[in-house]
N, C-alpha and C positions, 0 to 999 in steps of 0.2 A: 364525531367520535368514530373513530376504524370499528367495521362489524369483520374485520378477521382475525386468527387466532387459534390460541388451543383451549380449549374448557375441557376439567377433568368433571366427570358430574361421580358424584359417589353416592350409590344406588341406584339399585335396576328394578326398583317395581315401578307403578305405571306412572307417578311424577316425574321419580329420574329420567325414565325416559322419554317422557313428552316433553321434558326439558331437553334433552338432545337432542332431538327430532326437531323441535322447532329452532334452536341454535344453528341447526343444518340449514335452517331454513335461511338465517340470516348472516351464512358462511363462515361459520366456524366448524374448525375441526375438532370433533370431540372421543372422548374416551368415558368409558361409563366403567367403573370400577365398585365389585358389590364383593361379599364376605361369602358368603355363599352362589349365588346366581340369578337370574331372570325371575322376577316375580315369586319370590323365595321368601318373602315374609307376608303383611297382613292383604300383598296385591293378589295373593295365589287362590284364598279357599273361602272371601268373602262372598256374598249375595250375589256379587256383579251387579247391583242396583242403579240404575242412573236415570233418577226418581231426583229430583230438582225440585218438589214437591214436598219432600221428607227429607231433603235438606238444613236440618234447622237444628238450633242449639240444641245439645244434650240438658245441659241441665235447666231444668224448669222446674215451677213452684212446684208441680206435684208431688217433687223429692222431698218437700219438708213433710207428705202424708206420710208417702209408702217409704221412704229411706232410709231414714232410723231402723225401721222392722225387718227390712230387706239385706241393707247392706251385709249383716253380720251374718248373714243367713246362709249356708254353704251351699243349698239347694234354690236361693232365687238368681231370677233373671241379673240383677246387678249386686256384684259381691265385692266384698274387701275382706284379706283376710286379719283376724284381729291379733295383730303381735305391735310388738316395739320395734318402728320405721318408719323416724322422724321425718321423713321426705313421701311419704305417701301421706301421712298423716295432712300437713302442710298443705300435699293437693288435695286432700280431700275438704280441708278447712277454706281454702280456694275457689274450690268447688261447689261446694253449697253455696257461699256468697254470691253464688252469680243467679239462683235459684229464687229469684223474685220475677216480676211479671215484666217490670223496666228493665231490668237487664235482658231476660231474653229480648225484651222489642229494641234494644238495643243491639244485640249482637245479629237479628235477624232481617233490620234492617240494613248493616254491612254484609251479612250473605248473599243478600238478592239480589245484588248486580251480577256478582259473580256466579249464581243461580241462572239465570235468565240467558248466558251462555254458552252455559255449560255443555247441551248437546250439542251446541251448535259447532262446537271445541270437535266434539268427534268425527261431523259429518268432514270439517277443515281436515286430520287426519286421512278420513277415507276418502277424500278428494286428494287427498295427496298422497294416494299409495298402499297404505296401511290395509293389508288387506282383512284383519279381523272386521267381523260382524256384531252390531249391534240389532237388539231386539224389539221391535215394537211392544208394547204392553193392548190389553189393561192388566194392570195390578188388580188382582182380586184382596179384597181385606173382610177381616174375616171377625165375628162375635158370637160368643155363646147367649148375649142376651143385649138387649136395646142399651143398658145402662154403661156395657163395658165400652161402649163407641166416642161418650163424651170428650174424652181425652184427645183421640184421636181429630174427630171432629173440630173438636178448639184447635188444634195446631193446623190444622188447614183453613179454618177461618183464619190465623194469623197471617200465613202463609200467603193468603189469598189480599191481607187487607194492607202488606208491603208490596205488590204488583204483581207477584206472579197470574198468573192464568191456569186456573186449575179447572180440570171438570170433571166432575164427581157425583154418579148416580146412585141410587138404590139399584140392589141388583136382587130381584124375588128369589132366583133359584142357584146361588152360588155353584152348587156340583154340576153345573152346567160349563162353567168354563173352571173349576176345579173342583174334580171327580174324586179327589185323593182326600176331600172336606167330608166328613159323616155331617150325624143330624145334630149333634149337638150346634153346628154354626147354624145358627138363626138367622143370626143378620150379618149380612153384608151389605160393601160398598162396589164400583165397579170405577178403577182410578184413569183417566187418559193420560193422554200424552207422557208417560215414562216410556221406560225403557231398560232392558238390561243386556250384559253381555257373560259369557263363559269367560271368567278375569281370566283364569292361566295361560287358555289359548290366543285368547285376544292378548296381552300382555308380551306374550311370546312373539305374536305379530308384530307387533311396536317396535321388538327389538330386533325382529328382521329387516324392517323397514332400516333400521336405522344403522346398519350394518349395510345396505346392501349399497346405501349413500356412502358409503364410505366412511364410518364410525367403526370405532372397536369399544367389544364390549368383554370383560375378564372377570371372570367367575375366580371365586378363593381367592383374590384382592382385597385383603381387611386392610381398613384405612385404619390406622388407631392416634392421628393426628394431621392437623392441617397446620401447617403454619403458614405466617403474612410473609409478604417481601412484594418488591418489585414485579418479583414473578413467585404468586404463591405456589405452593408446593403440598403436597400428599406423603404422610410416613407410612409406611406396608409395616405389617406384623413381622413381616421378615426384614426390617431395617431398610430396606430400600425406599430411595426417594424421588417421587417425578412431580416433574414441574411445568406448569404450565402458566396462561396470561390470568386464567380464571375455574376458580373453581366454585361449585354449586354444591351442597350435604343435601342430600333428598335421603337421608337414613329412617326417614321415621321415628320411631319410640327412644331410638341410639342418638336423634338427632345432639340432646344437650351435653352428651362427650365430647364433642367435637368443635360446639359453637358456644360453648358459655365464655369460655375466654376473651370472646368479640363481640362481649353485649348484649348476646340472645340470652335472657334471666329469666324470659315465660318460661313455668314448668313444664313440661311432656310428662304424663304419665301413661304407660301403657294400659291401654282399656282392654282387655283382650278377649278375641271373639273366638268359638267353637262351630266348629259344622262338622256336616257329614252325609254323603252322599250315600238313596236308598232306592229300588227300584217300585214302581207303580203300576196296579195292574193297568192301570187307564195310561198311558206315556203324557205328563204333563206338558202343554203348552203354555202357560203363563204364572207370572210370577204371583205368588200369594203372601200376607202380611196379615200378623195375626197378633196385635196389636197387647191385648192383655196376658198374652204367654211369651209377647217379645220375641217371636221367632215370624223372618223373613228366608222364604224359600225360595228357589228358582230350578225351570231346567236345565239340566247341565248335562251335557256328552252322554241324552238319552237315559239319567235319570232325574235323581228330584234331589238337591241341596236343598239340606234346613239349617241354617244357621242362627246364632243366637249367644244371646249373656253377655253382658260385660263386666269383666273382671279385671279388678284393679290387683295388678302385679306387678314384680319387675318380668322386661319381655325377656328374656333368657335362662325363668324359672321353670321347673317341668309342667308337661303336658299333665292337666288334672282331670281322670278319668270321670272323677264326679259332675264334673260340668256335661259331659256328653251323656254322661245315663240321667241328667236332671232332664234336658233337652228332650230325651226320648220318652221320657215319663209325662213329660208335658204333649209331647206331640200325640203319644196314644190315644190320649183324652179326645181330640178332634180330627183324627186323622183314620182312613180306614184305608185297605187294600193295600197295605204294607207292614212286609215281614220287616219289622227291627231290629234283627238278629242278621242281617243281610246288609249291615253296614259298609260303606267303602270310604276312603280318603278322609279318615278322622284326623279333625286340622286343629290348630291352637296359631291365631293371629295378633302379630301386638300392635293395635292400632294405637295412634299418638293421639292420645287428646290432652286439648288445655283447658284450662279453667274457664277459660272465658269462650270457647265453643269455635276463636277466629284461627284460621290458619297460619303460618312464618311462613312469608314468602317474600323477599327481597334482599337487600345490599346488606351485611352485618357490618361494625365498625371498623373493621377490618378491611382497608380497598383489595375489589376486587376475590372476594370471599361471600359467595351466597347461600342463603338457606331456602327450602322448599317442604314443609311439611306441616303437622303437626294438625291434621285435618280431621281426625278424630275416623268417624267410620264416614266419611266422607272424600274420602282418597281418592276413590276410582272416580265416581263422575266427576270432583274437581279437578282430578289432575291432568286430565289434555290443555283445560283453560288455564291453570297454572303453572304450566310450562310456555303456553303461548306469554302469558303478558311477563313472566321471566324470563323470558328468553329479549323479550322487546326491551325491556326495561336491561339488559347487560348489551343490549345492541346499540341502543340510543341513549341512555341515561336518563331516558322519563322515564316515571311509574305510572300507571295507567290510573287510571279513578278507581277501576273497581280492586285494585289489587292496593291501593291504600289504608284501608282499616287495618290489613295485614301484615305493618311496619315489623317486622322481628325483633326493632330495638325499644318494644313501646312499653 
């Protein structure tokens, strides 16, 4: 099969583009076409986490304790809100069906190939240019008391008992490698081998890179239709139409406007995540994870992201100021040496998640029409690996093993 050509990729957060980048890799020429621009939706204001370790399905048994009580809850960590909309409802009845102990060992052991690598997806990137920075860890993880760690602890037994390599110590004095923790955290963990990155800068990076190969990348390019043909084709909000050998949807949460016509029927529901950047007397160095309040932090441009919630919405609903003051009300509780009133970059992200926790990434029924997402808060560490094995897979016509559970027409 010929690896040359035009591919339109549509979306420019960090899948679309590691889907381009590595299409350069196997010569084609491409175009990355997004609605807004570079890293403009859930690539922009998430954790930056690339923790391959907390990689692993969302839903789990736990949800039949806490989820009933939680969900309707406008103030907890995971929210839905309670109206008539029969297609959230749906995912949500989707959703919990997957909330047994066999389905997550099921959906976790199709993560873990594509887990295992994952970083290694970045390092191929920064060998090949990309000049954004990835961060060493430890992950510091954090508990008010011995009992709130169980949960945590079983998903990394899990995690640990499908192949990963984890290592994972007691850590006595947590404010030692984060200062920003009061005395309420008791216990900690002390997590290796992660890693995180600042997503906007790094993202931005990706798309230099692949710009400088000689890709174009067009901001305020709303795709609002793909159609098939010989040489499929992209429709613009402004009636214009371009065509190319191959086209890729890397939309995220938007993805099933685009691709239900060609047999993608997994639902995407947007999970949608809040953050907000605040400054520390101590300048954080490592990432923190605080498991019972659901909020994962990071350094960022010299201050401290806390992000956090998942709320089930459509993603083009407004920004809900309650989510950010629930967040800050939680962080106070364990948090010291920051003024919260000295917020910056208050985000609302729509991450795609499906019911079943796997990602769409391959050929739709449609030749030569592909999809890329639906990775839930899992976007950024998977998406260099799932642009490498999509990109191979539109190069050669094989799907790789680890990008098989992720059939888009299953």
């Amino acid at each position: 099969m010929s690896s040359s050509g035009k591919v339109i990729v549509v979306g420019a957060g960090i899948v679309g583009l590691a889907t381009a980048w590595h299409l350069q890799e196997h010569g084609f020429e491409v175009s990355v076409l997004d609605r807004d621009g570079v890293a403009a939706g859930s690539s922009w204001g998430n954790a930056g986490w690339l923790a391959p370790a907390k990689t692993i399905p969302l839903s789990e048994p736990g949800l039949w304790t806490y989820g009933p009580k939680e969900l309707f809850n406008p103030v907890s960590p995971m929210h839905m809100p309670l109206r008539v909309d029969p297609k959230l409802w749906l995912f949500l009845a989707q959703f919990m069906a997957q909330a047994f102990q066999s389905k997550w060992d099921s959906t976790m052991a199709d993560l873990t190939e594509i887990d295992k690598v994952a970083l290694e997806a970045f390092d191929e990137l920064s060998i090949g240019g990309v000049e954004g920075l990835t961060h060493e860890g430890p992950f510091v993880i954090g508990f008010e008391e011995e009992s709130q760690s169980a949960g945590f602890r079983k998903e990394i037994d899990g995690v640990i008992r499908y192949g990963q390599k984890v290592e994972m110590s007691r850590l006595e004095n947590p404010q030692e490698l984060a200062p920003m923790l009061n005395e309420q955290i008791q216990v900690a963990y002390r997590l290796e081998g992660q890693r995180f990155i600042e997503p906007g800068p790094y993202v931005q990076s990706l798309a230099d890179a692949v710009v400088k190969r000689g890709g174009v990348i067009r901001a305020g390019a709303e795709v609002v239709h793909v159609a098939k043909g010989d040489r499929p084709a992209v429709i613009l909000a402004d009636g214009s139409r371009e065509e190319a050998d191959k086209v890729v949807v890397a939309t995220g949460a938007w993805l099933p406007g685009l691709t239900r016509e060609y047999g993608v029927k997994t639902l995407v529901q947007a999970g949608r995540g809040y953050s907000f950047s605040v400054a520390t007397d101590i300048p954080a160095k490592h990432s923190v994870y605080l498991p019972h309040h659901r909020m994962a932090c990071t350094p960022y441009e010299g201050r401290f992201r806390i992000a956090g919630t998942m709320e089930f919405r459509g993603p083009d609903e407004p920004f809900q100021q309650g989510r950010v003051d629930a967040i800050v009300s939680q962080a106070k509780k364990v948090m010291r040496g920051i003024d919260f009133n000295d917020r910056k970059d208050e985000w609302v992200g729509s991450r795609p998640v499906t019911p079943d926790g796997r990602p769409l990434i391959g050929q739709t029924k449609a030749e030569n029409i592909y999809v890329a997402g639906g990775h839930g808060m899992w976007g950024v560490v998977l998406g260099p690996a799932t642009g490498k094995y999509l990109a191979e897979l539109m190069a050669t016509g094989n799907t790789n093993p680890i990008i098989k559970p992720f059939d888009p027409l299953r």
